[in-house]
N, C-alpha and C positions, 0 to 999 in steps of 0.2 A: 793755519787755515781751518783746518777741524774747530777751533778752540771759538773762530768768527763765525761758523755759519749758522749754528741757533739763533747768532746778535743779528747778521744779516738777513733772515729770514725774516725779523720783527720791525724793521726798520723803516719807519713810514717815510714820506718824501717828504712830509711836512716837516717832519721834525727834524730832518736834515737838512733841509732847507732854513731851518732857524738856529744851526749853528750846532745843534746840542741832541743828543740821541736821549729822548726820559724812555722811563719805566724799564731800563734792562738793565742785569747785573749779570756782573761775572765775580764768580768766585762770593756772593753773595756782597759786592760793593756796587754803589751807584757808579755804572759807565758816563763820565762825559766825551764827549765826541773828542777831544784834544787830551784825553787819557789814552787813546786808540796807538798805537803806533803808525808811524808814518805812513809805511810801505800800506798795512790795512787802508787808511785811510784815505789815499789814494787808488786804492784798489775798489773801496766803496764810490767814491767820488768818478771813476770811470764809465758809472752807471748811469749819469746822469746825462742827458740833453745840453748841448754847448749853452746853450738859453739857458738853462737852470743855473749850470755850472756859473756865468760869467753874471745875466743878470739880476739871478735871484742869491744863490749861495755867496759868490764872492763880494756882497754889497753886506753879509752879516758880520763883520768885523774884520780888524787888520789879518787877524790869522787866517782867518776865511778864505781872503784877499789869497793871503802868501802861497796856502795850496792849493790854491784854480792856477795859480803861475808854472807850477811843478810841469818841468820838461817830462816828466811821466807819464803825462794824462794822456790819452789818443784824444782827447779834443783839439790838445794844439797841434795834432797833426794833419786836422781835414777842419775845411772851412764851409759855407755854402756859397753862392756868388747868384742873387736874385738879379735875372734879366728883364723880369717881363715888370711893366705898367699898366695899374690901372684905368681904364678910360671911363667916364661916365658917359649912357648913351641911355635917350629916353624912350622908350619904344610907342608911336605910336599911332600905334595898330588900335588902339581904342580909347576911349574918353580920360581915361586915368592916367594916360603919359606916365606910363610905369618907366622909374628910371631903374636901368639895368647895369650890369658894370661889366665890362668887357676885357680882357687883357693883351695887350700888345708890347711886340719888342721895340724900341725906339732906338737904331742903330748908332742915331748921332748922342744920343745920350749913355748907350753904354761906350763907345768909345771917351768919350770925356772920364769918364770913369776909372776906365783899364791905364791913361796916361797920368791922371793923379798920381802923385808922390807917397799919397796914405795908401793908395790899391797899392801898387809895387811891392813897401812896407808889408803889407798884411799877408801876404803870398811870397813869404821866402820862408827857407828852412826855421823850425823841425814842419811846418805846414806844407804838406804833400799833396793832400786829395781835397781836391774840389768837387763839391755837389752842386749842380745845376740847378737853383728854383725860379718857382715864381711862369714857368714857361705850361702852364696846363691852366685851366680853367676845372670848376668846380665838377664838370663832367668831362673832365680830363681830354678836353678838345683841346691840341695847343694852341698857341696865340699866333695872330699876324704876324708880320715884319714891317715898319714903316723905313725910310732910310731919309725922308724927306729929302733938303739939294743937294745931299752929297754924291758923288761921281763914286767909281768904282775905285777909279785911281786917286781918288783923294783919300778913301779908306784904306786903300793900299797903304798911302803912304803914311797913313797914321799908323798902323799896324805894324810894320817895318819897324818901327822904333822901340818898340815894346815886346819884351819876352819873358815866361816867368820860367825859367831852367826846373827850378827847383820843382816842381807839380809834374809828379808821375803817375798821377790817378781821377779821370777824371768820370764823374757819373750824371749822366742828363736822362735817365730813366726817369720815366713817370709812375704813377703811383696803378696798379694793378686795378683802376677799374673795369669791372665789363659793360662794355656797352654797346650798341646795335652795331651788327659787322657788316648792314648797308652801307652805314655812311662811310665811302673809300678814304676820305682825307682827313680824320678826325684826329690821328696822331702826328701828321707827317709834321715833322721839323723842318720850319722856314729856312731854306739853304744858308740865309747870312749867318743864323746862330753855330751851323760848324764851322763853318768856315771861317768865321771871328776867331773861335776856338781854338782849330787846329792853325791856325795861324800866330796863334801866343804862348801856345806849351808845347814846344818845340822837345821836352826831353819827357813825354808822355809814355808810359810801359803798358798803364791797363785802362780799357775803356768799356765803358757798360751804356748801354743803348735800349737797355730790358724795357719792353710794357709801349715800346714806339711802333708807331708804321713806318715801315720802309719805300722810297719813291725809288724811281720815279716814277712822276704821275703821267707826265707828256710824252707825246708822240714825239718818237727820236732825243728824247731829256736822259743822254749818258752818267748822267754827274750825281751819284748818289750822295745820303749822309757821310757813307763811311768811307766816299772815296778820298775824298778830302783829307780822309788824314791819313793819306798816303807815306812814303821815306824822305820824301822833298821836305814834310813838316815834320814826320814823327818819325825819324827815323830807327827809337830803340823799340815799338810799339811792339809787346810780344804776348798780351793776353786782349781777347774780346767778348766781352757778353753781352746777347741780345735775344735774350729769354721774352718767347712773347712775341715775336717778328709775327708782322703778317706784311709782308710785302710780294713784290714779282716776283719769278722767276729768275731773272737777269740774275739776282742774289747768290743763286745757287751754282752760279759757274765758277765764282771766286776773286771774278777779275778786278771786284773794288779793293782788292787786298792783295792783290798780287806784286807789288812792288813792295811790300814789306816781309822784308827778308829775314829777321828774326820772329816771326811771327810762329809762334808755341803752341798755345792756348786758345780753341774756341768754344764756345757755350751758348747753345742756341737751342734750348729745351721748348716744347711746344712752338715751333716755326710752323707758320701756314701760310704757305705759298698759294698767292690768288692772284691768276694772270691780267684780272683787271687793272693790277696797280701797274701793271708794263704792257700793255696788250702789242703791241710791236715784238716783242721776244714771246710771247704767249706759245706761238708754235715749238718753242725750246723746250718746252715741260715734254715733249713724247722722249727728245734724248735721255731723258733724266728716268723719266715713270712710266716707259712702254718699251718692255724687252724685245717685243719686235721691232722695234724705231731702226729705219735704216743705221742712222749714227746713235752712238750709243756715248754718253758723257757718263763719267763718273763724278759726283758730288765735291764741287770745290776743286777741280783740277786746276785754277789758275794759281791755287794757294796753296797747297798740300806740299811744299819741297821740304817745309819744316816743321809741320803740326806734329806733335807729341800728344797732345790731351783733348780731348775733342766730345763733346756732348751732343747729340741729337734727338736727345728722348721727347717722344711725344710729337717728331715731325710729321706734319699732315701736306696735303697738297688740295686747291680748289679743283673740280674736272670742267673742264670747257662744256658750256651748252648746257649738261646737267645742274653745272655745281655744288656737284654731292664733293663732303670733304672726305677723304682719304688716306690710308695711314703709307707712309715711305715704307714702299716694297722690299722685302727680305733681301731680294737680289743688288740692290741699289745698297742696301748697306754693306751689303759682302764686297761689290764690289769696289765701293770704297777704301776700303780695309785692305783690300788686296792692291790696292794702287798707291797705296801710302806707306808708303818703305819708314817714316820714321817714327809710324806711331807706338804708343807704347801704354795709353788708356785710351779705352772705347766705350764713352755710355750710350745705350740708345736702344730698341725697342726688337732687340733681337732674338730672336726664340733660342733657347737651353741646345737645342740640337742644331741651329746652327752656331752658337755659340763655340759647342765642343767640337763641329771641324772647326771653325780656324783657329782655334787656339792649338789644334795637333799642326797647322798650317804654322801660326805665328806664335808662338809659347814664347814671346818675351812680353806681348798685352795682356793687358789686365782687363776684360772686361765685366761689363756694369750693366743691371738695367733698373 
């Protein structure tokens, strides 16, 4: 390793991509790329984008071909799976019929898809993790859902047939842009895409939701993203990240994850809870972030029997009326900590001096900020 990282450090893409490493020596000899040792070789080749790897590198020759194959790589372990389609739409609002392109999910075409013989094929072992594209638009507003004539129970029962065991990691995060925190519905994921989802990886451990809005948006609309992937569909589900939330309140109780009983790990750094996205539980934020609140809830109590590792740096709250954002109250962390019998790491926004009571309290946590 010492002996690769001067070569590594010098190693253009280009010229890895054409099969052969010029201008570097070792030991004052010309290195070619298939002088390298294997283990190296794949070790460099791990750095690459599946795109590079499969349709640039592996089309430079047989050898080329043989090591994009190598059960080694982490590419062949996570794949992407693009939901969304293009629509052409002309806008017009003015004389030039500017045509625009819009994206949308087309249910009855991705199901066609998920029953294919090559999809099944391409989603089995050593491929684990699925990445979610294709579902954002250039200003990372995501896309429609069309479902055109198909019935619920006709998806049912194409869904039913189809399951990928093997896919334990699944990531439908979008890409961290900022943009105006007006507009309420600019991230919210169109209910069919979880629930297509959690209705196909069945043997799911980790899920990331980072950089979404969380619903729901209607009045009395119980049925969040994440409820979906309740124990009924994912029953080993034991880690969640959703860095970036800004959803309701309702979130904060727990109860979309409450029937997931190995559930470990949450990660939910910069959450901002804005009761417009649930305005029906909106009155719930004073149990949460007002010590005088006649009842008083602790953070996640529908979910907490088994969290061990738990992230809340950077959690904020909308205030009713004002609007002004707000940082989660000292006491609200503490007394989360104090209600969660099995935690064991705590990152989150806690002051030094509260830090050192509870760790004289609980000196088996580690905590973080």
């Amino acid at each position: 390793q010492n002996q690769m990282a001067p070569i590594l450090s010098t190693i253009s893409k280009s010229s890895l991509l054409n099969g052969t490493i010029m201008s570097i020596s070792l030991e004052h000899q010309p290195l070619q790329f298939y002088n390298i040792p294997i283990d190296c070789r794949i070790n460099i080749l791990s750095y690459l984008s599946p795109t590079d790897l499969y349709a640039n590198f592996a089309h430079c020759s047989r050898a080329c071909h043989g090591d994009s194959l190598s059960s080694k790589l982490p590419q062949t372990k996570w794949g992407e799976f693009h939901v969304g389609n293009d629509i052409d739409i002309y806008n017009t609002a003015n004389d030039d019929d500017m045509l625009q392109i819009r994206k949308e999910i087309n249910m009855e075409m991705l199901l066609q898809r998920i029953v294919h013989p090559s999809f099944r094929t391409a989603w089995q072992a050593p491929r684990c993790h699925m990445k979610i594209c294709g579902h954002e638009q250039k200003s990372a507003i995501v896309v429609s859902a069309r479902i055109d004539d198909l019935s619920f129970e006709e998806m049912q029962e194409i869904v039913s047939e189809v399951s990928f065991e093997d896919v334990t990691s699944l990531n439908i995060s979008v890409s961290d842009r900022r943009i105006k925190q007006e507009i309420l519905n600019n991230r919210v994921l169109p209910r069919c895409l979880p629930w297509l989802l959690s209705s196909i990886l069945p043997g799911l451990v980790e899920l990331d939701f980072s950089n979404l809005h969380g619903g729901p948006m209607n009045e009395g609309d119980n049925i969040s993203e994440l409820s979906l992937f309740n124990s009924s569909n994912c029953p080993n589900m034991r880690k969640i990240r959703w860095d970036n939330r800004v959803g309701g309140c309702y979130f904060l109780r727990g109860k979309d994850m409450r029937s997931l009983d190995h559930l470990n790990e949450l990660y939910i750094d910069n959450i901002l809870c804005d009761w417009r996205f649930d305005k029906l539980f909106a009155p719930l934020m004073d149990q949460f972030f007002r010590e005088a609140s006649n009842i008083q809830r602790f953070l996640f109590f529908a979910c907490n029997k088994s969290l061990e590792r738990v992230s809340v740096r950077g959690g904020r709250y909308l205030t009713m009326g004002t609007l002004i954002k707000k940082e989660f109250p000292q006491w609200a962390l503490i007394r989360f900590v104090r209600r969660t019998t099995t935690l064991k790491w705590f990152r989150s926004d806690l002051t030094e001096a509260n830090i050192r009571l509870l760790s004289s309290e609980r000196p088996e946590i580690s905590f973080c900020n």
